[in-house]
MARTOR-809910 format. One line per 8 residues: for each residue x, y, z of N, C-alpha, C. Coordinates in steps of 0.05 Angstrom, whole numbers. Layout:
<nodes>
X/Y/Z/X/Y/Z/X/Y/Z; ...
</nodes>
This chain:
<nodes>
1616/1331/2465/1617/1302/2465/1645/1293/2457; 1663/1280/2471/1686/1258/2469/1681/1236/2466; 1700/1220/2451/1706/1191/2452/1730/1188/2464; 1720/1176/2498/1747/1169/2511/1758/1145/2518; 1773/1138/2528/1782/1108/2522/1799/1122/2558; 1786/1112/2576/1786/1100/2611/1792/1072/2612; 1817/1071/2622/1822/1047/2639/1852/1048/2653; 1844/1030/2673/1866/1023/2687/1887/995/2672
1917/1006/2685/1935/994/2673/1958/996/2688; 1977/970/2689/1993/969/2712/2015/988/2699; 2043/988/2717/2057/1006/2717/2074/998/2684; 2072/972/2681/2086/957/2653/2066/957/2630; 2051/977/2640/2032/982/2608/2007/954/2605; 2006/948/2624/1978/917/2616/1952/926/2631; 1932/921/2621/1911/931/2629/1889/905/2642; 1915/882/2628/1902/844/2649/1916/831/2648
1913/807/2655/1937/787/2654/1929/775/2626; 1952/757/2614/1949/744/2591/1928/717/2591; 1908/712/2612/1884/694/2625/1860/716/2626; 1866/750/2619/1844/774/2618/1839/779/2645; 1849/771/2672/1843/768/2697/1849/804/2694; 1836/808/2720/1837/838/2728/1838/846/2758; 1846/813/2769/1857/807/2797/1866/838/2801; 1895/841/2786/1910/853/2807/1898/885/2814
1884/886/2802/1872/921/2797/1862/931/2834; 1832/908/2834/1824/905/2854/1830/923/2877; 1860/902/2884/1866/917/2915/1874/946/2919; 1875/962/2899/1898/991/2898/1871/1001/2901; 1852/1007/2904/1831/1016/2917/1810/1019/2910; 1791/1037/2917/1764/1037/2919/1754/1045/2893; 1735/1036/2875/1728/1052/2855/1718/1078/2855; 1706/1080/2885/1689/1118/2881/1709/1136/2893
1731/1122/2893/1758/1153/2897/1768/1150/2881; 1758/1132/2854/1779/1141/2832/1770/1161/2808; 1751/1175/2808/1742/1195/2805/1716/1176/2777; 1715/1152/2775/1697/1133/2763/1672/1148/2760; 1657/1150/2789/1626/1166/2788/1622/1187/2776; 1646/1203/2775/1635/1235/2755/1644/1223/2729; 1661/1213/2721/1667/1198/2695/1640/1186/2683; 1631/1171/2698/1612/1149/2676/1583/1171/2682
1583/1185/2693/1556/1206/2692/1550/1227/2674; 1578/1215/2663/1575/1233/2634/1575/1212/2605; 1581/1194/2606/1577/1182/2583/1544/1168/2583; 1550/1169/2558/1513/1155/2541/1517/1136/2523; 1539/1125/2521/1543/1109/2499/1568/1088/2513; 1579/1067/2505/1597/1040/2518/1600/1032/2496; 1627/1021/2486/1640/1002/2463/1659/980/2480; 1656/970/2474/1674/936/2485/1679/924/2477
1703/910/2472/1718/878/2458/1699/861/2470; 1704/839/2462/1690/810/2470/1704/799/2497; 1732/807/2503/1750/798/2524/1735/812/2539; 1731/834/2538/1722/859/2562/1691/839/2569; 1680/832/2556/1647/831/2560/1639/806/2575; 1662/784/2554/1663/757/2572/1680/756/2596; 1695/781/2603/1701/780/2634/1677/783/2648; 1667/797/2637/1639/814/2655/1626/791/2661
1620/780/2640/1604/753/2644/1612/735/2665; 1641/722/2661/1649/705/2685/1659/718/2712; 1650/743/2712/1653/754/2745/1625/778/2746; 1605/761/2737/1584/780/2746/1573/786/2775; 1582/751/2783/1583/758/2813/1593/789/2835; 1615/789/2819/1637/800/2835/1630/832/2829; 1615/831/2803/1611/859/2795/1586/872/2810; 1569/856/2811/1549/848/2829/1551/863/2858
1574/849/2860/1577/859/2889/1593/876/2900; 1611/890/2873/1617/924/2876/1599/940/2870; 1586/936/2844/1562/962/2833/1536/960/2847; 1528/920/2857/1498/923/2859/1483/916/2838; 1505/908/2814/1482/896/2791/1500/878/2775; 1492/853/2760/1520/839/2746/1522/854/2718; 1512/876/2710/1507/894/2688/1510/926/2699; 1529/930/2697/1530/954/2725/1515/984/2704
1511/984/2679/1510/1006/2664/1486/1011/2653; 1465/1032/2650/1449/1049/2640/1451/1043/2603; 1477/1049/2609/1478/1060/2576/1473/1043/2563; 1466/1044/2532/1471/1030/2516/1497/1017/2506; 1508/996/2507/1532/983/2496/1534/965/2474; 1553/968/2456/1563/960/2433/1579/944/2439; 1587/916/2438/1600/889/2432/1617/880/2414; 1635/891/2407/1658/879/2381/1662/857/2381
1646/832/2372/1660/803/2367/1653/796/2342; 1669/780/2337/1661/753/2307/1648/735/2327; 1645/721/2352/1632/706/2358/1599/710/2376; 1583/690/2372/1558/695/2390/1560/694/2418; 1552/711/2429/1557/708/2452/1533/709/2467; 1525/708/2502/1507/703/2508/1494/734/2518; 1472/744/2525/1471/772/2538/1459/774/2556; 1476/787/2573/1458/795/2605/1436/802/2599
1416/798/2620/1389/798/2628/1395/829/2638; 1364/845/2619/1370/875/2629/1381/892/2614; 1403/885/2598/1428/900/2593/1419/903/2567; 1421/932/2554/1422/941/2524/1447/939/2512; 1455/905/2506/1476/913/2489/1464/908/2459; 1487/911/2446/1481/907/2414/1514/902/2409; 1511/875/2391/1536/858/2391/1539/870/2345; 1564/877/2344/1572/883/2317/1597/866/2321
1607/877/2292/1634/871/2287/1642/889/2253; 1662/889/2249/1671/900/2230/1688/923/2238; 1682/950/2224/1696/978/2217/1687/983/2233; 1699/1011/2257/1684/1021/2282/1666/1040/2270; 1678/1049/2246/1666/1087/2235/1634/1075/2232; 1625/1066/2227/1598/1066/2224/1579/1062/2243; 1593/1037/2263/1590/1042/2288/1588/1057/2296; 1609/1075/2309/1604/1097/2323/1591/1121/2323
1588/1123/2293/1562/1142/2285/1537/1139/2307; 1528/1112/2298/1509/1092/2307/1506/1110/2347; 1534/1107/2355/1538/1111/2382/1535/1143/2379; 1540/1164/2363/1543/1183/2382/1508/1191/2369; 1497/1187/2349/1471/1182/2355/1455/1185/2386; 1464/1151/2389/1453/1153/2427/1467/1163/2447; 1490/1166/2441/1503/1185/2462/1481/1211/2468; 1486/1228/2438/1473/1247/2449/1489/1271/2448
1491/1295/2476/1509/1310/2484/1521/1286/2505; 1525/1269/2513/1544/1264/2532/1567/1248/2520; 1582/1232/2536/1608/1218/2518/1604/1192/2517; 1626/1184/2498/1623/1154/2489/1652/1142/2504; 1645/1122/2513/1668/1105/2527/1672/1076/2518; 1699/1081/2517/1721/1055/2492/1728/1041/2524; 1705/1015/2533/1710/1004/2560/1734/989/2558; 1740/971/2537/1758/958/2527/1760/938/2511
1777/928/2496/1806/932/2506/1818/950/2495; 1855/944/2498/1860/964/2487/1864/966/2450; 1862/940/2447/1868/946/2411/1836/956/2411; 1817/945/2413/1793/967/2403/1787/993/2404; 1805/1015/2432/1808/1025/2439/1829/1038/2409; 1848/1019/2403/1869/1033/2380/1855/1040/2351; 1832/1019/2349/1819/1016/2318/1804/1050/2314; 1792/1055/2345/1779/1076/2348/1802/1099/2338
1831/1103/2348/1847/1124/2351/1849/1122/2310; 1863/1093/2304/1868/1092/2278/1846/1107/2259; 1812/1108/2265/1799/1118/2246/1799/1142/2246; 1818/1162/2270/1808/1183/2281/1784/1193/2303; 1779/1175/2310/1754/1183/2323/1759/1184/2350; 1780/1180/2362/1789/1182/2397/1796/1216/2405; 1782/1223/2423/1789/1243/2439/1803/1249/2458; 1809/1230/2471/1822/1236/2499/1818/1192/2509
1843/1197/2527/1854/1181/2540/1852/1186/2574; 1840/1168/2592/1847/1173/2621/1865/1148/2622; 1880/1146/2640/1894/1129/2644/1897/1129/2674; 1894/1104/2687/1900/1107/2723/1921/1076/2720; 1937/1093/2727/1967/1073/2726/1965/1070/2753; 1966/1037/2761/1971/1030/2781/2004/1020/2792; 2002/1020/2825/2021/1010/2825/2041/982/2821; 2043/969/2808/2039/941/2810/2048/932/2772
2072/912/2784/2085/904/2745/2068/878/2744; 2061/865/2718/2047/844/2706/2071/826/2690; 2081/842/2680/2108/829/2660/2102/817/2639; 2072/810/2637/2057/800/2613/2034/810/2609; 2015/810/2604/1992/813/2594/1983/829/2568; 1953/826/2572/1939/846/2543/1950/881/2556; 1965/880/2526/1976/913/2526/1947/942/2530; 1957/961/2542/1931/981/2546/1930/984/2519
1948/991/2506/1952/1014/2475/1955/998/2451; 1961/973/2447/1980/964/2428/1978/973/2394; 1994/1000/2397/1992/1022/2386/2014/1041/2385; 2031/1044/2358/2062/1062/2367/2033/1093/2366; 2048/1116/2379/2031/1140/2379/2056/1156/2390; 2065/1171/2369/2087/1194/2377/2081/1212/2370; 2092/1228/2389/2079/1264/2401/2083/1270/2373; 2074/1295/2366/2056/1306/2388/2020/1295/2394
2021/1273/2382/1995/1272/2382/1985/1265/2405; 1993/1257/2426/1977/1258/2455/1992/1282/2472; 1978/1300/2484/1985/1323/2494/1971/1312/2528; 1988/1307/2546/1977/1311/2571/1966/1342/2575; 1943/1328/2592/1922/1350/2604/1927/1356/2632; 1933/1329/2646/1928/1334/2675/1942/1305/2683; 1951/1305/2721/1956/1289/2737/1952/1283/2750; 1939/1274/2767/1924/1263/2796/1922/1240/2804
1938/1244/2830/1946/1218/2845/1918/1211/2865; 1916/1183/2871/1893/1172/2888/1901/1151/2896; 1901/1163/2923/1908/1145/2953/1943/1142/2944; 1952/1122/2947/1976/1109/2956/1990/1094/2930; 1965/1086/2917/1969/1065/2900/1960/1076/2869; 1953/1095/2855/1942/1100/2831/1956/1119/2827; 1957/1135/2797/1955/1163/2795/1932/1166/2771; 1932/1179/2762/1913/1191/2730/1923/1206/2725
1930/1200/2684/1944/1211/2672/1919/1221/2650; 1907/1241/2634/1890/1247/2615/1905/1266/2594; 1896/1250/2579/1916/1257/2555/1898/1261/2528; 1901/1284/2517/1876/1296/2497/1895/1292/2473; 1871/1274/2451/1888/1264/2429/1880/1290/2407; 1904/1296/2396/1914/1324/2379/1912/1310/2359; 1890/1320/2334/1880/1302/2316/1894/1308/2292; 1915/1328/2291/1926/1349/2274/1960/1333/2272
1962/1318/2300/1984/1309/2305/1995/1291/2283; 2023/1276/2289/2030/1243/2276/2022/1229/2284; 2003/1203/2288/2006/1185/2298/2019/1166/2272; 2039/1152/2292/2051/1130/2269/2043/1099/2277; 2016/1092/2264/2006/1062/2282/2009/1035/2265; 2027/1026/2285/2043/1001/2277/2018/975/2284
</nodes>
């Protein structure tokens, strides 16, 4: 079992615009050639910021009509906000806030043997690395600059503590970068 932290992010390190839009992702291609389907068939567990959840919410349509559902996930998911928010019909989430470590306990519980996935963003994604608890990083860098937005990492992290694993390009427009966090390493988090 891993705790990985998957997402896409343009070539200037943003993973949305500073509005959370995720417009530009879209066009660089298809989700089931980005190797997505064997990814999420392994996780049992979902963690999410409030940005990540209330996008979901105001484009359920749209999600709808990539996955087939405005709740596209099985798993159980965890909600990081201070505020109330509303919850999809269907959907097992469970809305916290505070320290992730107790949380995540909580998650690898229901995980299980399979993995836990840090959907987003990226500082929740960092709270996870800060307690120690992150395993690995995918990253599918697109082609395409933002010049602003919410940062993937916003997080200093100097080697050796992320060790690339692997590279793989998809289609024209992506690559994937996976990067296994060396828990032995420095991280120096600013």
């Amino acid at each position: 079992m891993k705790t990985q932290y998957f997402a896409a992010t343009s070539l200037d390190g943003f993973i949305a615009t500073e509005d959370d839009s995720l417009d530009w992702l879209f066009p660089l291609g298809d989700l089931n050639d980005s190797g997505y389907p064997e990814f999420i068939a392994g996780v049992g567990a979902l963690a999410m910021g409030s940005a990540t959840y209330e996008w979901m919410l105001r484009n359920s349509e749209r999600v709808a009509a990539e996955t087939g559902s405005p709740w596209p996930y099985v798993q159980p998911a965890w909600v990081f906000t201070s505020r109330t928010l509303p919850i999809i019909k269907g959907a097992d989430i469970r809305f916290v806030k505070g320290d992730v470590r107790p949380i995540h306990e909580d998650m690898r519980v229901a995980a299980g043997t399979r993995n836990i996935w840090i959907v987003g963003g990226g500082d929740l994604a960092g709270q996870f690395h800060d307690a120690g608890l992150l395993d690995e990083l995918i990253i599918q860098i697109g082609s395409v600059t933002l010049g602003r937005g919410k940062q993937l990492f916003p997080r200093r992290v100097l080697s050796p503590t992320l060790r690339l694993v692997s590279v793989r390009q998809i289609g024209a427009g992506m690559a994937v970068l996976r990067y296994e966090v060396c828990k032995s390493g420095g991280a120096d988090a600013a």
